[in-house]
MIDOSE-1310 file (N, C-alpha, C; in nm, 2 decimals, decimal comma, always signed):
residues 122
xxxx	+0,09/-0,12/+0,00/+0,00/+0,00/+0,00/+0,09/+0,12/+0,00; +0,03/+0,21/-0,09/+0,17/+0,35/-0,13/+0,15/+0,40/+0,02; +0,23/+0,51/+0,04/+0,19/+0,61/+0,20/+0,08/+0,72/+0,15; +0,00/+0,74/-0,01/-0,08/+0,79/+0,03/-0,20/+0,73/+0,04
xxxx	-0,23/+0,61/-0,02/-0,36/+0,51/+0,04/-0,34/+0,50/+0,20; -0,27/+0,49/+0,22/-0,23/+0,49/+0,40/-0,32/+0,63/+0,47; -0,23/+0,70/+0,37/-0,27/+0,76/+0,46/-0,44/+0,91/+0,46; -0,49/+0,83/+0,36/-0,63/+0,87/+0,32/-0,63/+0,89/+0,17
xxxx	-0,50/+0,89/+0,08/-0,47/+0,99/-0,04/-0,57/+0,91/-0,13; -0,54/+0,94/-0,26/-0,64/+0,85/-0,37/-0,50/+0,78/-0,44; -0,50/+0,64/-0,45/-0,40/+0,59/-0,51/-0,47/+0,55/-0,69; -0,40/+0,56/-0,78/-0,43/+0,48/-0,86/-0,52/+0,64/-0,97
xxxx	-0,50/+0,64/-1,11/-0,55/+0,72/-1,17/-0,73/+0,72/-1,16; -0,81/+0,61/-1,12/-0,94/+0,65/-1,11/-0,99/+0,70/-0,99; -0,86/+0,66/-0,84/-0,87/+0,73/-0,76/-0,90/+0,89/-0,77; -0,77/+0,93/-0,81/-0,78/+1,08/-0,86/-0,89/+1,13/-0,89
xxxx	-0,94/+1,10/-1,03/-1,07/+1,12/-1,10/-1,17/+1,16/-1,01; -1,18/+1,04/-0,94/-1,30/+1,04/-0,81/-1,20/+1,20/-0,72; -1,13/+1,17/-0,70/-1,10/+1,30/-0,61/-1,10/+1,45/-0,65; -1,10/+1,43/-0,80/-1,09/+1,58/-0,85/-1,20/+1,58/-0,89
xxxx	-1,29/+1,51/-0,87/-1,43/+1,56/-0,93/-1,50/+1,57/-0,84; -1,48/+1,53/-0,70/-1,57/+1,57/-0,61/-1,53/+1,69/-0,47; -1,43/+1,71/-0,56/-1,34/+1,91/-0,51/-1,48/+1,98/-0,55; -1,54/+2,01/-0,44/-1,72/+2,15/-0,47/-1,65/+2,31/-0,44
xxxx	-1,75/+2,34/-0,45/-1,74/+2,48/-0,44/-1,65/+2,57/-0,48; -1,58/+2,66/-0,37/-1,45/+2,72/-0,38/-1,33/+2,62/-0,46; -1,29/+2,51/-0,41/-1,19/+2,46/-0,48/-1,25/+2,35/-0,60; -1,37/+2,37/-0,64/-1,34/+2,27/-0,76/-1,26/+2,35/-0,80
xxxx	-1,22/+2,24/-0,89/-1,09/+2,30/-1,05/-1,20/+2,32/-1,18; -1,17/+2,46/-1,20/-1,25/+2,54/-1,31/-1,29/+2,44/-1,46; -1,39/+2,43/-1,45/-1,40/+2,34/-1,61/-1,54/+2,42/-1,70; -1,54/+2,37/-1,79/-1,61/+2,45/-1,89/-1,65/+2,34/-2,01
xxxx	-1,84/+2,28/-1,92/-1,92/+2,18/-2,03/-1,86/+2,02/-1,95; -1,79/+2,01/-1,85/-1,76/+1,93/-1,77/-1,63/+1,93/-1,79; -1,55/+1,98/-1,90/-1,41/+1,93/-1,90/-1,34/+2,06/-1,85; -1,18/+2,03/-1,79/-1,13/+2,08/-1,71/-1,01/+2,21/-1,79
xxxx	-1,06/+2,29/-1,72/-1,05/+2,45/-1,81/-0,82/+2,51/-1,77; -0,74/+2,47/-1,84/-0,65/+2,55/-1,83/-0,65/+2,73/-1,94; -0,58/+2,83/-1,86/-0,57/+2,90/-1,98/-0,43/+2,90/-2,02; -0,33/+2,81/-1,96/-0,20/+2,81/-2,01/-0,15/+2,72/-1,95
xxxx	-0,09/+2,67/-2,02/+0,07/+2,57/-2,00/+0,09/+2,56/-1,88; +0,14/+2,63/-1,83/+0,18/+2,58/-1,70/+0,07/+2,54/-1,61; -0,06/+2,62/-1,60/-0,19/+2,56/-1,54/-0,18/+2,39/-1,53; -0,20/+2,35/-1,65/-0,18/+2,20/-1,67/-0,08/+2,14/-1,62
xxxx	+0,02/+2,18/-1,62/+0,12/+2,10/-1,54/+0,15/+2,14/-1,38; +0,09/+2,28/-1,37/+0,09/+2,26/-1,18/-0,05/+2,15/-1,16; -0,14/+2,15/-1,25/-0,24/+2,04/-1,20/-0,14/+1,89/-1,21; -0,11/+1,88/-1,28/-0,05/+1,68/-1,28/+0,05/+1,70/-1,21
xxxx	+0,16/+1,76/-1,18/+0,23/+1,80/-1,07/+0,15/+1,73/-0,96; +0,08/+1,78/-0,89/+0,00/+1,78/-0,74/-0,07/+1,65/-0,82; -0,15/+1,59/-0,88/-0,17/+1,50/-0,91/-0,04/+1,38/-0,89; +0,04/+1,37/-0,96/+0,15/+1,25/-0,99/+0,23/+1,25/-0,85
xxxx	+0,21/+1,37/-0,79/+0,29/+1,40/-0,64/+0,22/+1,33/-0,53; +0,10/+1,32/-0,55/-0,06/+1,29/-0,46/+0,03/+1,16/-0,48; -0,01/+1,11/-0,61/-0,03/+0,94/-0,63/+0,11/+0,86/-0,60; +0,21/+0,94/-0,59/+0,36/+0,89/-0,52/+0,35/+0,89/-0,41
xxxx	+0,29/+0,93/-0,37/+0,24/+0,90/-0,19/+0,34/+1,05/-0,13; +0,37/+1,18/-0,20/+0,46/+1,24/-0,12/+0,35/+1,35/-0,03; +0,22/+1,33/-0,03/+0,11/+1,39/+0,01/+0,00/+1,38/+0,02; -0,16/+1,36/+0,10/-0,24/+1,31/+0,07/-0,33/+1,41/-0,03
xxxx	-0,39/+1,39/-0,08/-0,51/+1,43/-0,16/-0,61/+1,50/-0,10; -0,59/+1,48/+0,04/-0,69/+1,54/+0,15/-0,63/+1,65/+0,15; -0,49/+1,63/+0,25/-0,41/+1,75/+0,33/-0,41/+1,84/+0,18; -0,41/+1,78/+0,06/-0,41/+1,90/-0,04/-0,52/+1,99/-0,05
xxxx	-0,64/+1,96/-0,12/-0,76/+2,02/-0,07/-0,75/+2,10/+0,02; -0,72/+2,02/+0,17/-0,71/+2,14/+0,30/-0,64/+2,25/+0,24; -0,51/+2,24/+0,22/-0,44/+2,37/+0,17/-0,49/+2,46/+0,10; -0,56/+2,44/+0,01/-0,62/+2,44/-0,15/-0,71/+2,55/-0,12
xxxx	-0,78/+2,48/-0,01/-0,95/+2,56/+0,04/-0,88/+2,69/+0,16; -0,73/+2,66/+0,22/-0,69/+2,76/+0,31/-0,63/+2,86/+0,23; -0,52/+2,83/+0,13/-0,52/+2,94/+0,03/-0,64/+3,02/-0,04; -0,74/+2,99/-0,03/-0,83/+3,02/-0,15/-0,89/+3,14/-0,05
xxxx	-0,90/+3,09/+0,04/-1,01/+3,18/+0,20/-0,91/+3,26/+0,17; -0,73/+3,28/+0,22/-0,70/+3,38/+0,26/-0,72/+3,49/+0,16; -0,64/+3,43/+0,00/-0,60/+3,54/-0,11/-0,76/+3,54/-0,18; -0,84/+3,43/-0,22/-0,93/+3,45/-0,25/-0,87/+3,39/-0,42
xxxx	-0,98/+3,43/-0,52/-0,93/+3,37/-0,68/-1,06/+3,41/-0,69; -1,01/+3,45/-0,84/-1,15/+3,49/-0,98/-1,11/+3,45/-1,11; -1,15/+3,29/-1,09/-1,09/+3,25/-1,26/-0,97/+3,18/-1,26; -0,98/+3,10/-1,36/-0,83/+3,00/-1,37/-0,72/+3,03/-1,31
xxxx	-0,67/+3,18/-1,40/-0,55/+3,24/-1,35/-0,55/+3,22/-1,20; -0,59/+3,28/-1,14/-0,56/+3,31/-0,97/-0,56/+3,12/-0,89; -0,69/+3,09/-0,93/-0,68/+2,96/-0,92/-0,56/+2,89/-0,94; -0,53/+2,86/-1,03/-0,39/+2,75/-1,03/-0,30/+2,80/-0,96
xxxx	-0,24/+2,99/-0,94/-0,17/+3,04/-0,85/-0,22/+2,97/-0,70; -0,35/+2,99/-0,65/-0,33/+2,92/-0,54/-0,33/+2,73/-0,54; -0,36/+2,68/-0,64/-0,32/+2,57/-0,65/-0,18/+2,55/-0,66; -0,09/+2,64/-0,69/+0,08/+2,61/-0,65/+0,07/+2,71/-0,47
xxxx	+0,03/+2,77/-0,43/+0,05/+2,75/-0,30/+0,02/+2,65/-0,24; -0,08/+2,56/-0,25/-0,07/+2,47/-0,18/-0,02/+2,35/-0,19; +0,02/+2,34/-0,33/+0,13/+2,26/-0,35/+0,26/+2,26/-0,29; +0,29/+2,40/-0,30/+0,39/+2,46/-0,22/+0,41/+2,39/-0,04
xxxx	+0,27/+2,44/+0,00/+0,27/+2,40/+0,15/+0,24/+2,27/+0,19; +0,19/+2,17/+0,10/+0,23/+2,04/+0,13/+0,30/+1,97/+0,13; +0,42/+2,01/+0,04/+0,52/+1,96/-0,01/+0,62/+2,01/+0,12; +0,62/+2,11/+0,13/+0,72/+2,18/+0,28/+0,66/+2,12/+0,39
xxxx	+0,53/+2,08/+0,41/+0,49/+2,04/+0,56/+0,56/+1,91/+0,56; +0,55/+1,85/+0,45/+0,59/+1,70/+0,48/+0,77/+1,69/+0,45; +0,79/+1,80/+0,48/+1,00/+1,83/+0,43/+1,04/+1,77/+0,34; +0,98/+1,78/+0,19/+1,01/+1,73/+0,06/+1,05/+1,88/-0,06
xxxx	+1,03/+1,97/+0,03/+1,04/+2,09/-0,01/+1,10/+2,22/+0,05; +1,20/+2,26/+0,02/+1,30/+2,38/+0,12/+1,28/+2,54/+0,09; +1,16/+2,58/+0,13/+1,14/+2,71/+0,08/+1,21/+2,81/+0,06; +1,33/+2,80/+0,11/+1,46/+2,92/+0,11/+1,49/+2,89/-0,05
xxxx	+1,57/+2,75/-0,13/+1,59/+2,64/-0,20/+1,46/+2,70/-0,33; +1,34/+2,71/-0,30/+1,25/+2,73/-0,43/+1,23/+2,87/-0,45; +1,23/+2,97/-0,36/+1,27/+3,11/-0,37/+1,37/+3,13/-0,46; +1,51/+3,08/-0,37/+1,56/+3,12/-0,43/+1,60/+3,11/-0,56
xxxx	+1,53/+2,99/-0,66/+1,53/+2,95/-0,78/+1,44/+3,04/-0,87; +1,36/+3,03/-0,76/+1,23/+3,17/-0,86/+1,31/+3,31/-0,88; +1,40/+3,33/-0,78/+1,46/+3,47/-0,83/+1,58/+3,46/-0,93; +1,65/+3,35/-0,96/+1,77/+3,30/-1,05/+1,65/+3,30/-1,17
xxxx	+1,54/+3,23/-1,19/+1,49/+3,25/-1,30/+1,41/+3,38/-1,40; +1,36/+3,43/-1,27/+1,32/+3,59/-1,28/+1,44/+3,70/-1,29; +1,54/+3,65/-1,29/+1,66/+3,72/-1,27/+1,77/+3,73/-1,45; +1,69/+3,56/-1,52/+1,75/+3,50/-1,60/+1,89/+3,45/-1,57
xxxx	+1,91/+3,40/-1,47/+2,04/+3,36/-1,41/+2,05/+3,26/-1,41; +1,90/+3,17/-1,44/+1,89/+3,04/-1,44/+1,81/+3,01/-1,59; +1,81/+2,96/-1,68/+1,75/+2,92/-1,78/+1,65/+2,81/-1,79; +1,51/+2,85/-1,80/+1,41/+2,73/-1,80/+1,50/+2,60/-1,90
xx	+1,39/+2,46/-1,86/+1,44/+2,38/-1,93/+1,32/+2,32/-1,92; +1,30/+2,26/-2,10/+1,18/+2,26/-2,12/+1,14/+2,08/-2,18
């Protein structure tokens, strides 16, 4: 059993499905005619990110949500855009609760990149 069926997560890709479809309110994930709404590139990959991360067991699917719905209350979101921003904070903050993530370490990568001192790789 991975550590996130252990420990409440959704193992297995139909798990997910079931888990991301039954995200209500504030944290569903934006879709449009039932299918699931990115307006950019990266959108989609901070989603399967936290997805593929869930299902490695480095976090549950719950404690995500919780984050999800705690970012959303504080900053708030109107629309994809803001949305996926706080879907990487709480990616962010599950990944650091469970010390798989060194926020000094991801900072300061975002400023080497914003800086161009670091070069995406794609």
């Amino acid at each position: 059993m991975s550590a996130a069926a252990a420990s409440g997560g959704t193992p297995g890709a139909a798990g997910v499905d079931r888990a991301v479809d039954s995200m209500e309110g504030t944290i569903a994930v934006p879709r449009s005619n039932g299918e699931l709404v990115f307006d950019a590139p990266w959108q989609s990959r901070a989603f399967g990110m936290a997805v593929g991360l869930s299902q490695a067991g480095l976090f549950s699917w719950d404690d995500f949500r919780a984050e999800l719905a705690r970012a959303i209350a504080q900053q708030g979101q109107s629309g994809p855009e803001e949305y996926y921003l706080r879907w990487l904070d709480a990616l962010e903050a599950v990944l650091a609760g469970g010390d798989v993530l060194d926020h000094g370490l991801l900072h300061q990568r975002e400023d080497e990149f914003r800086d161009h001192s670091r070069s995406e790789v794609f």
